[in-house]
C-alpha positions in Angstrom: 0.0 0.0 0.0 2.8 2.5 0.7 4.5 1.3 -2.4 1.1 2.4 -4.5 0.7 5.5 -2.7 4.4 6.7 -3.2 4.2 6.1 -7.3 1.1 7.6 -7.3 2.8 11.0 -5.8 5.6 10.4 -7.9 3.3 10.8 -10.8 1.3 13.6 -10.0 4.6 15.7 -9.7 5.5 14.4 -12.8 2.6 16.0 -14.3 2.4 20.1 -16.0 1.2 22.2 -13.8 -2.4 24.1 -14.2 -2.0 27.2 -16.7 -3.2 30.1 -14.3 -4.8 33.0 -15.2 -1.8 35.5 -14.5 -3.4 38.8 -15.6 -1.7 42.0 -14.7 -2.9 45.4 -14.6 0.3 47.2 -16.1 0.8 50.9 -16.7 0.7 52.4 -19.9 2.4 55.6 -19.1 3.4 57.0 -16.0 1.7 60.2 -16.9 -1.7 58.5 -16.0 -0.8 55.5 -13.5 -2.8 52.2 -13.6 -6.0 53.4 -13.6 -7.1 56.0 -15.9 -9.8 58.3 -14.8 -12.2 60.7 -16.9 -10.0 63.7 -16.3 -6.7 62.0 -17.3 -8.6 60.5 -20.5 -9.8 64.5 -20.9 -6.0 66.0 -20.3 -4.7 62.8 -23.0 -7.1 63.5 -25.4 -7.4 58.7 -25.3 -10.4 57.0 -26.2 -12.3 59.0 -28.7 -16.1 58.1 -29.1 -16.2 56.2 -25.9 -19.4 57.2 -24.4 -20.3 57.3 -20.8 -16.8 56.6 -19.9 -15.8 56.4 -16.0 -12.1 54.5 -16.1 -10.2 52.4 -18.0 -6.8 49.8 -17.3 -4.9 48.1 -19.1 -3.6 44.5 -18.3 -0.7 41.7 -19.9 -2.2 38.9 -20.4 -0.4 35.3 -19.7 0.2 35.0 -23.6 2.5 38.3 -23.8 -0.7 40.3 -25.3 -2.6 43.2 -24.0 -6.1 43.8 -23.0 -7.7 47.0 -21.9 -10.7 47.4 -19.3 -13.4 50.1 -20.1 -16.0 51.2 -17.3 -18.7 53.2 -18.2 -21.6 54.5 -16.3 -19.0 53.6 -13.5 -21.0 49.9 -13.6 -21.1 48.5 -17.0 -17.5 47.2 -18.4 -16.0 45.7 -21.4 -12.8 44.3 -22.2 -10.9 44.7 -25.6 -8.0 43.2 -27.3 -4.4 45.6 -27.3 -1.7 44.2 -29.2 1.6 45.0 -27.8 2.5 47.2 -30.8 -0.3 49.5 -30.1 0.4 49.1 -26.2 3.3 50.7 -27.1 2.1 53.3 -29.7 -0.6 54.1 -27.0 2.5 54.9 -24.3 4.1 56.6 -26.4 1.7 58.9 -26.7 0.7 59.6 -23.6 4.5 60.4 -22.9 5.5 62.5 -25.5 1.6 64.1 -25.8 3.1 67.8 -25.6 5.3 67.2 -28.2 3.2 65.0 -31.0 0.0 67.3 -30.5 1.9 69.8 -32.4 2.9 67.4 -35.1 -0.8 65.7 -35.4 -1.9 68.9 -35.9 0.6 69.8 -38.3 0.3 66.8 -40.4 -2.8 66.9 -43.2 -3.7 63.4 -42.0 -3.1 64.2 -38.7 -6.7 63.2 -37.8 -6.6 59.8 -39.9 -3.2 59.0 -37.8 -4.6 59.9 -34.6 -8.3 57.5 -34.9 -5.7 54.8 -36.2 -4.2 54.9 -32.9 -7.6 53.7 -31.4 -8.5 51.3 -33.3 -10.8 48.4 -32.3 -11.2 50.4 -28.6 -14.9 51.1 -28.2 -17.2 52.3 -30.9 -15.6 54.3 -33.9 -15.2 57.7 -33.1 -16.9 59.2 -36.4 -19.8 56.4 -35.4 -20.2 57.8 -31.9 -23.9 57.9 -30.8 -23.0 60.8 -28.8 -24.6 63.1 -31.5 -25.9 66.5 -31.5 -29.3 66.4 -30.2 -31.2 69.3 -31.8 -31.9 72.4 -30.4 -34.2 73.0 -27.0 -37.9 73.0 -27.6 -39.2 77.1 -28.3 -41.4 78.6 -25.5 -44.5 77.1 -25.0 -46.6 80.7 -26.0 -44.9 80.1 -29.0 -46.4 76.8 -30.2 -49.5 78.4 -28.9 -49.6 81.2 -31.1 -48.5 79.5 -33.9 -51.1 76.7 -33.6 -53.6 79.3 -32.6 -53.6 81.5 -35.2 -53.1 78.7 -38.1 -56.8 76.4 -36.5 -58.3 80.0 -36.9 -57.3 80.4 -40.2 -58.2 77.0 -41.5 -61.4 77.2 -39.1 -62.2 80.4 -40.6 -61.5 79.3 -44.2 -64.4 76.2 -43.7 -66.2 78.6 -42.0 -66.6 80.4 -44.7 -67.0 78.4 -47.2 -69.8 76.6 -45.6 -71.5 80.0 -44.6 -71.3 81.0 -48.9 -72.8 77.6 -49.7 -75.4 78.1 -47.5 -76.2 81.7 -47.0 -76.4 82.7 -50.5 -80.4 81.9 -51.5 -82.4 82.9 -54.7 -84.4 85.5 -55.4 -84.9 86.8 -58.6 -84.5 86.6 -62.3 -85.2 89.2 -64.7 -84.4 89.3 -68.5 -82.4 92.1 -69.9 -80.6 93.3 -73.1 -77.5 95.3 -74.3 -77.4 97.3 -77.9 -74.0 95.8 -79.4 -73.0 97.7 -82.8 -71.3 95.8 -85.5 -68.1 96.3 -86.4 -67.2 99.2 -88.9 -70.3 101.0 -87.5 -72.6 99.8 -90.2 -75.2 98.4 -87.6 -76.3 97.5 -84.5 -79.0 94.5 -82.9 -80.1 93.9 -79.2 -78.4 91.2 -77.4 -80.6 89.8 -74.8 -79.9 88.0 -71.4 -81.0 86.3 -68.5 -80.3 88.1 -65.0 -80.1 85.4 -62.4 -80.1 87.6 -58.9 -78.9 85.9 -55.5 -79.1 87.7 -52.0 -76.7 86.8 -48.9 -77.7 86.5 -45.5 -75.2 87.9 -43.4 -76.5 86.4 -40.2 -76.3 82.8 -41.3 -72.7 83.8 -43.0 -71.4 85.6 -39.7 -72.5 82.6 -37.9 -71.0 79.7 -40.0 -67.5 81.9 -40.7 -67.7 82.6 -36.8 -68.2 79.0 -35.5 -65.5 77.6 -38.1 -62.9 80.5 -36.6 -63.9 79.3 -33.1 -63.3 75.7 -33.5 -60.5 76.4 -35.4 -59.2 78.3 -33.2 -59.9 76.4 -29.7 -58.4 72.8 -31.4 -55.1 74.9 -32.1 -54.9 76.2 -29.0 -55.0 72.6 -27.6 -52.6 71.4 -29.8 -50.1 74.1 -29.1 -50.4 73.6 -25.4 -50.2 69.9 -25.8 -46.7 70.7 -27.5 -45.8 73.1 -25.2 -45.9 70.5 -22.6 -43.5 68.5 -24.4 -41.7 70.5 -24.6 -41.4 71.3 -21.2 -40.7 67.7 -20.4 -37.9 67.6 -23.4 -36.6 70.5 -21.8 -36.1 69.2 -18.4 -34.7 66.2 -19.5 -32.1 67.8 -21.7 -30.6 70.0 -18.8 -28.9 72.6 -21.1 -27.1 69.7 -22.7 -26.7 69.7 -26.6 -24.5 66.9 -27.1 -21.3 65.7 -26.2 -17.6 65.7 -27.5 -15.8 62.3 -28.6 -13.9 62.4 -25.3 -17.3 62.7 -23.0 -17.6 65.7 -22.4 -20.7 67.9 -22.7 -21.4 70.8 -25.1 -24.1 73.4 -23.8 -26.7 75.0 -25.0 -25.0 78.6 -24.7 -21.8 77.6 -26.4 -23.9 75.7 -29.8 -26.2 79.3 -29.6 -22.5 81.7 -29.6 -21.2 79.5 -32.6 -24.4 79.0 -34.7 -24.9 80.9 -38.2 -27.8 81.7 -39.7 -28.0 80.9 -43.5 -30.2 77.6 -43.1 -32.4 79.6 -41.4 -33.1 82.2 -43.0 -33.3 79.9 -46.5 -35.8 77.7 -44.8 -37.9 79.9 -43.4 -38.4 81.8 -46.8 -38.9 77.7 -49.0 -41.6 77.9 -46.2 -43.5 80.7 -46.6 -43.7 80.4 -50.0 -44.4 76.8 -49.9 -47.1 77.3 -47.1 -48.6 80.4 -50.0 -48.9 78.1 -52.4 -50.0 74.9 -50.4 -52.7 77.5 -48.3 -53.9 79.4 -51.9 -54.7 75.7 -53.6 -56.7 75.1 -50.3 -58.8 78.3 -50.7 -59.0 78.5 -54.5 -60.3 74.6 -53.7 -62.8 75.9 -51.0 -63.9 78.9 -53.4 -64.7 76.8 -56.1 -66.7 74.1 -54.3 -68.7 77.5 -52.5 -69.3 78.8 -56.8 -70.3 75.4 -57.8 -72.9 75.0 -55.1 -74.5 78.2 -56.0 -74.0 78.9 -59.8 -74.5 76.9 -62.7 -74.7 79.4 -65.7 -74.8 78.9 -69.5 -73.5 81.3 -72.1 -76.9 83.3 -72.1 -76.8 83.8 -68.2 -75.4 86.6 -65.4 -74.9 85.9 -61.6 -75.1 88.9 -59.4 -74.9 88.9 -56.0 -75.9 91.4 -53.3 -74.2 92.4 -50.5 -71.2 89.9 -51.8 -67.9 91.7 -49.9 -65.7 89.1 -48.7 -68.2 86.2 -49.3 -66.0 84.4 -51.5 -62.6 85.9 -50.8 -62.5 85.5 -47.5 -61.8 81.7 -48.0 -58.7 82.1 -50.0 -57.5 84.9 -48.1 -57.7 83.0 -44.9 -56.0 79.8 -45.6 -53.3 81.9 -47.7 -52.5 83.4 -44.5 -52.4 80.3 -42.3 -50.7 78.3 -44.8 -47.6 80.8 -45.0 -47.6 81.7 -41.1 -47.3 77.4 -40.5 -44.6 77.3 -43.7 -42.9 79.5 -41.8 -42.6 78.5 -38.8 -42.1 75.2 -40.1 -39.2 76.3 -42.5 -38.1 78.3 -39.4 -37.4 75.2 -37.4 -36.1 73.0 -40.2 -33.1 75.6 -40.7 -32.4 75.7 -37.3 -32.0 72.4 -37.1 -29.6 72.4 -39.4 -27.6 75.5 -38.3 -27.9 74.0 -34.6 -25.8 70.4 -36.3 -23.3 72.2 -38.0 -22.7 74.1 -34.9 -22.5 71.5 -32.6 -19.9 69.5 -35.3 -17.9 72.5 -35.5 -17.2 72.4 -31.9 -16.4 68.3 -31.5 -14.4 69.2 -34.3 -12.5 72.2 -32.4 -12.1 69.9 -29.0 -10.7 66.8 -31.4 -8.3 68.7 -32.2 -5.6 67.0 -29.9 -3.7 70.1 -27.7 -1.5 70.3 -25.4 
């Protein structure tokens, strides 16, 4: 029994011993130590489109390769691959930063050279999610004029229609005749007509225009204060925030609003206008001829007349007109800031990308 139990130790030393996991955290520069924090990855300019990023360290792995640590949201980690060239590159970076920002710079693929360095660490830094996020929502009176005043138009415009198709009645129709002389002067002959006369009621007209520009105006009002509060809550969740850098970092409100230009703007709103004129004129040229058609049907020997017309039929076409270009407007308005507010913010990532000392 001795005998078996002595081989049977002699055996087990004679076996390989259990690979380990002999993972070390090792320090890629002594400029940021073994843990790199948010400010150090700030100062180094390391890491670009890392979002959320709270730490990162990097480790030699039992195979003589590298591997790098990222915490973000200070709970959520993930490891990636270094190889030891660009463990390297990476240190040398970090030591000599003062000197190769100036170079990078310098160089016209600078930029190209620097996201090379990063490669295959986090997301690509030109497919960061951490995007501009538009500007804030506009004062809620704002969206509450605007909606206002463009139901009141439309309900006006219906309004209006529907009081000419109905408050225009019948009343007479009398037959008259014009002397027309021939051409040259050499005669003349009587060219008679039928007179086909219409009256408007005023009171039924005031009262369907009224109750159209009421209701218009009442379900804008709603819908502007139902975006206002929106907005609000897009507001409050934004905190003054319009995006962020590639590095973290966040870009307010104030500094996009100092930077911004205004030519997308000022195109937009004017595409708008005339867009919303032209969308807003079918609309009422639309409602005037549906009001005509209800009430006249001449032939070539007939005359409408209408008394007491005034705005009976314009005041359709003038109304949606109006509505149509304030919304185009605004809409253009909004559109163009937009677009001014993302070339603002991209001007600044691309001013704190630029890697300085």
């Amino acid at each position: 029994m001795l005998t078996f139990l002595l081989a049977a130790l002699l055996a087990a030393d004679s076996l390989p011993s259990p690979v380990r996991d002999t993972a070390v955290v090792v320090t890629v520069s002594p400029r940021v130590g073994d843990q790199i924090d948010a400010r150090e990855r700030r100062m180094f300019h390391m890491f670009p489109g890392v979002e959320n990023f709270t730490s990162a360290a990097f480790s030699r792995m039992p195979e003589s390769t590298y591997s790098l640590e990222i915490t973000a949201d200070s709970t959520q980690s993930r490891r990636y691959p270094v190889t030891e060239e660009q463990f390297l590159r990476i240190g040398h970076y970090v030591d000599r930063f003062e000197e190769l920002a100036g170079e990078l710079n310098a160089l016209p693929d600078g930029q190209a050279t620097y996201f090379a360095l990063w490669q295959g660490i986090g997301r690509s830094a030109r497919d960061t999610g951490a995007g501009p996020v538009g500007p804030p929502p506009r004062a809620g009176w704002t969206s509450q004029i605007v909606d206002g005043l463009t139901g009141a138009a439309c309900g006006l415009g219906i309004g209006g229609t529907i009081g000419a198709m109905s408050a225009i009645k019948f009343a007479e129709s009398r037959q008259e005749s014009l002397e027309v002389h021939d051409c040259w002067g050499y005669g003349s002959h009587w060219y008679r007509y039928s007179v086909d006369v219409y009256d408007v009621n005023r009171g039924t007209y005031a009262g369907a225009a009224g109750a159209g520009l009421a209701a218009g105006t009442g379900t804008g009002l709603a819908l502007g204060t139902s975006q206002a509060r929106r907005g609000r809550v897009a507001t409050t969740k934004r905190k003054d925030v319009a995006g962020y850098d590639l590095f973290g970092a966040p870009i307010t409100d104030y500094e996009v609003r100092q930077r911004m230009q205004a030519p997308n703007r000022i195109l937009c709103t004017f595409l708008g206008m005339s867009t919303g004129w032209v969308v807003g004129a079918s609309a009422g040229l639309l409602a005037v001829a549906m009001a005509r058609g209800v009430v006249f049907h001449p032939n070539a020997w007939d005359t409408i007349i209408i008394r007491h017309d005034g705005f009976t039929f314009d005041l359709p076409l003038i109304a949606f007109a109006l509505g149509g270009t304030l919304r185009g407007a605004y809409v253009g308005y909004n559109l163009g800031e937009r677009q001014d507010w993302k070339e603002a913010v991209e001007d600044l990532k691309h001013e704190r990308l630029a890697v300085e000392p």
